[in-house]
N, C-alpha and C positions, 0 to 999 in steps of 0.2 A: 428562498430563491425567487426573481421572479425572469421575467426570457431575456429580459434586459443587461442585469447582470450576469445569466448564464453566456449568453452572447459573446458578451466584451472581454471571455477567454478566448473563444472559440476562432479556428478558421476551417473553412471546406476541406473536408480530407481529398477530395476529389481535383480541385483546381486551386486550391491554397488562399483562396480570397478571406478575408473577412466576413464572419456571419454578423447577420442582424435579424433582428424581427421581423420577417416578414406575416406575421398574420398573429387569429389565434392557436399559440402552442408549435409554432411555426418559426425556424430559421432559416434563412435563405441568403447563398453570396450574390452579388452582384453580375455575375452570370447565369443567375436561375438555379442552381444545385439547391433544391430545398430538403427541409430534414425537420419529421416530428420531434417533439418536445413531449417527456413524459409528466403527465400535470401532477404526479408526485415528486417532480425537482430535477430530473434529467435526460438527457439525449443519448444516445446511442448513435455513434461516427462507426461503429468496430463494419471495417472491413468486410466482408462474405467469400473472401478467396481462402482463407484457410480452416481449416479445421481445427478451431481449439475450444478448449473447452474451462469456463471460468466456476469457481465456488461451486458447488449445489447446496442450495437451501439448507441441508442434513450437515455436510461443514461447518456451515457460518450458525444452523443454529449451537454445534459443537462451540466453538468461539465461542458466540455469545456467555453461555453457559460457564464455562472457562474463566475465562478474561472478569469475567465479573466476579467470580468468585477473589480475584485481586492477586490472583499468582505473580505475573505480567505487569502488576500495576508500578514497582520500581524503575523497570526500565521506561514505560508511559513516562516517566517522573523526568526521567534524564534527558529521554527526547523532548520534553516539553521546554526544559530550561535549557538547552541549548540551541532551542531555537527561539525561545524570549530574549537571549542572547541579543539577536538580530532585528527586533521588534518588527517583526516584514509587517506590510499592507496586503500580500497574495502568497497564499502557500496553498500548492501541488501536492496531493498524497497521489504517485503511484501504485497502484496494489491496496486500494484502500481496505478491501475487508470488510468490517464493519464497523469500519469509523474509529474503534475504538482510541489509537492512536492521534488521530485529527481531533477527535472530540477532548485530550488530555493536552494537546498543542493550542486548540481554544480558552481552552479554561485562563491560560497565563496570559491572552493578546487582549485588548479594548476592542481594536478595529480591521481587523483582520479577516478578506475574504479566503476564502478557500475553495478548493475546488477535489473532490474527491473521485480517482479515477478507477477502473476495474476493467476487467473483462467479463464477470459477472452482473447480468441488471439484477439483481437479486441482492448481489453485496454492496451496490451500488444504491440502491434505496433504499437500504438500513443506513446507509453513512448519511442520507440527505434527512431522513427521516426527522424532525420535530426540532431542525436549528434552521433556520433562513439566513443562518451564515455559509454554511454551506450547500455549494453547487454540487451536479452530481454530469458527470461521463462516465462511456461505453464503451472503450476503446481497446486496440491490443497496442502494446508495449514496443512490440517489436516493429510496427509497420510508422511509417513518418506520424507523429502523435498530431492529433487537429486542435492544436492549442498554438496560439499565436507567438512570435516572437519576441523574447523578452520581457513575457508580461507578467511572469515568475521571482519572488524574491526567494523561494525555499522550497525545493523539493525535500518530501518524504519517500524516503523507500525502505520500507521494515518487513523481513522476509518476502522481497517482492524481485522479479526478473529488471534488470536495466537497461538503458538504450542510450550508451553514453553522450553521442552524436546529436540525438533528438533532445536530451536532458542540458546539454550549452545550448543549443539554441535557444530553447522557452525561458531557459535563466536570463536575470537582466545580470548586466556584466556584473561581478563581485558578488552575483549570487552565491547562495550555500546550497550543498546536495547532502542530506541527511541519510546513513546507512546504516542499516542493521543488518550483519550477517551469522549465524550459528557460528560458533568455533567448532573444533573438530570434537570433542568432551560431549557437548549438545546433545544430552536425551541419550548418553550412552549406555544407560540399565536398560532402555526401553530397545535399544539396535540389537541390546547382546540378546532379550531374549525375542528378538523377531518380529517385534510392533513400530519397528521405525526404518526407517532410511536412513544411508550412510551420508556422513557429511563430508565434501570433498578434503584434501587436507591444503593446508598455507588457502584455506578460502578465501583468508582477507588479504592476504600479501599478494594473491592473481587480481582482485579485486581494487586494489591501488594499482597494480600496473597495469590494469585494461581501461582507467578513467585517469592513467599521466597523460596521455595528449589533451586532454582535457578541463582535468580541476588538480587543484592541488590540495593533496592532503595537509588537512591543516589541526585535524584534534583525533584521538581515537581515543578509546575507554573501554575496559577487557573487563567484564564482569560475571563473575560463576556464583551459584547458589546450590546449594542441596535441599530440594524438596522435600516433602513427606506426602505421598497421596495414595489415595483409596481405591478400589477398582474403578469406579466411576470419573474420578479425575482422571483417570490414566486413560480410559475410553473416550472422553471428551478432548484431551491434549492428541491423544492418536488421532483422532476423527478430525480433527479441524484443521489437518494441514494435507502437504500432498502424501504422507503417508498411510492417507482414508483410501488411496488408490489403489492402495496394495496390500492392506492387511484386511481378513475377510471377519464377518460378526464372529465366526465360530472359533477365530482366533482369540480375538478379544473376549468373549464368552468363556476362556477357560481360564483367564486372569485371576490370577490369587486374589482372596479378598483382601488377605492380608495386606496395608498398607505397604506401599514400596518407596525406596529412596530414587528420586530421577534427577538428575543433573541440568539443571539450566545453565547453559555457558554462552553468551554472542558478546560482539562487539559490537559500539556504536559508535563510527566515523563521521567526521565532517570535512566534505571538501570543500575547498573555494573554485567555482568557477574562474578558469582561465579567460584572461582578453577583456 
């Protein structure tokens, strides 16, 4: 990263101008709105009017943990070639996490910036963490995103909230919007005995008709697996997502040791930017 190319994504969330470098560790629009630069690789735009609340540390080190162990690493695989697919020059992870995904879409690109966004600065400086290809934001999802117009060839969004509105804008025309959503199957050993959260059902069929004013779906790929894992896998998979919110240690604490079968079920879609 260096403020330069964090920059030449960025606009003021405030008056929508253009950032630029104004100093050290320093962005500034042309109306004076200034804003620090974190000198581990990212800025923080996110809003103060709402109350939300992104990753904690105890999550993403769950991920980490997880995700390395290679469970996940198939689907990384499929996201990755189909958006090598596109060969972009700029690709958007919304909900970045911890990279993980960005870091498996790098592996396949030459020259390819990125920009990886969160609500968490915590998940946010693992994703910028030890590539200076990727840049790193602090944003929420839901409020106008301070990324510039059009200067996106590929968003990512893998388990992450969307903003379909905000998501055409920052795409250049003919961009792609990369989606991953749970099927309704997803983690359903872990829901029956009470470690997980329900998954809505036709998740991805509301999920195409809330981004038709928009993009056009143009690929989808339904993919299930059946797991084998340990108590500790299964602590780590609970832990790292939003169902660390709602199941407590003394829960998880009485987990069979015995190895359990869990169901991996999502889809990953591709749409085309309309217009």
């Amino acid at each position: 990263m260096s403020l330069q190319t964090l920059s030449e994504w960025l606009r003021c969330p405030i008056c929508f101008g253009p950032l630029a470098p104004g100093g050290a560790l320093v962005l500034r629009c042309a109306t004076g709105h200034a804003y620090d630069a974190n000198k581990r690789g990212y800025v923080s735009l996110a809003g103060g009017s709402r109350r939300l609340i992104g990753d904690s540390a105890a999550m993403l080190d769950a991920r980490d943990a997880f995700l390395s162990a290679g469970w996940y690493e198939p689907l990384r695989d499929s996201i990755a070639a189909l958006v090598a697919q596109e060969d972009p020059l700029a690709v958007l992870d919304v909900g970045c996490g911890t990279g993980y995904y960005l870091r498996g879409v790098l592996a396949t690109l030459d020259s390819a910036r990125t920009l990886g966004m969160d609500l968490s600065p915590v998940a946010v400086a693992r994703t910028v963490a030890g590539d200076i290809r990727i840049d790193g934001l602090v944003a929420d999802v839901w409020a106008p995103l301070p990324v510039r117009d059009g200067v996106v060839d590929v968003i990512l969004n893998v388990f992450a909230p969307r903003n379909p509105a905000e998501f055409h804008r920052v795409l250049r025309p003919g961009g792609l919007l990369v989606v991953v959503v749970p099927q309704e199957t997803h983690l359903q050993e872990l829901r029956a005995a009470g470690l997980a959260l329900g998954v809505q059902a036709n998740k991805s069929d509301e999920l195409v008709a809330s981004l038709d004013a928009n993009f056009v779906l143009e690929s989808r790929r339904i993919s299930s697996e059946l797991l084998t894992l340990d108590a500790s896998q299964v602590t780590r998979l609970v832990g790292m997502g939003p169902s660390a919110h709602h199941t407590d240690a003394a829960t998880l604490a009485q987990e069979p040791h015995a190895d359990r079968p869990v169901t991996v079920a999502v889809e990953l879609l591709g749409f085309r930017r309309r217009g």
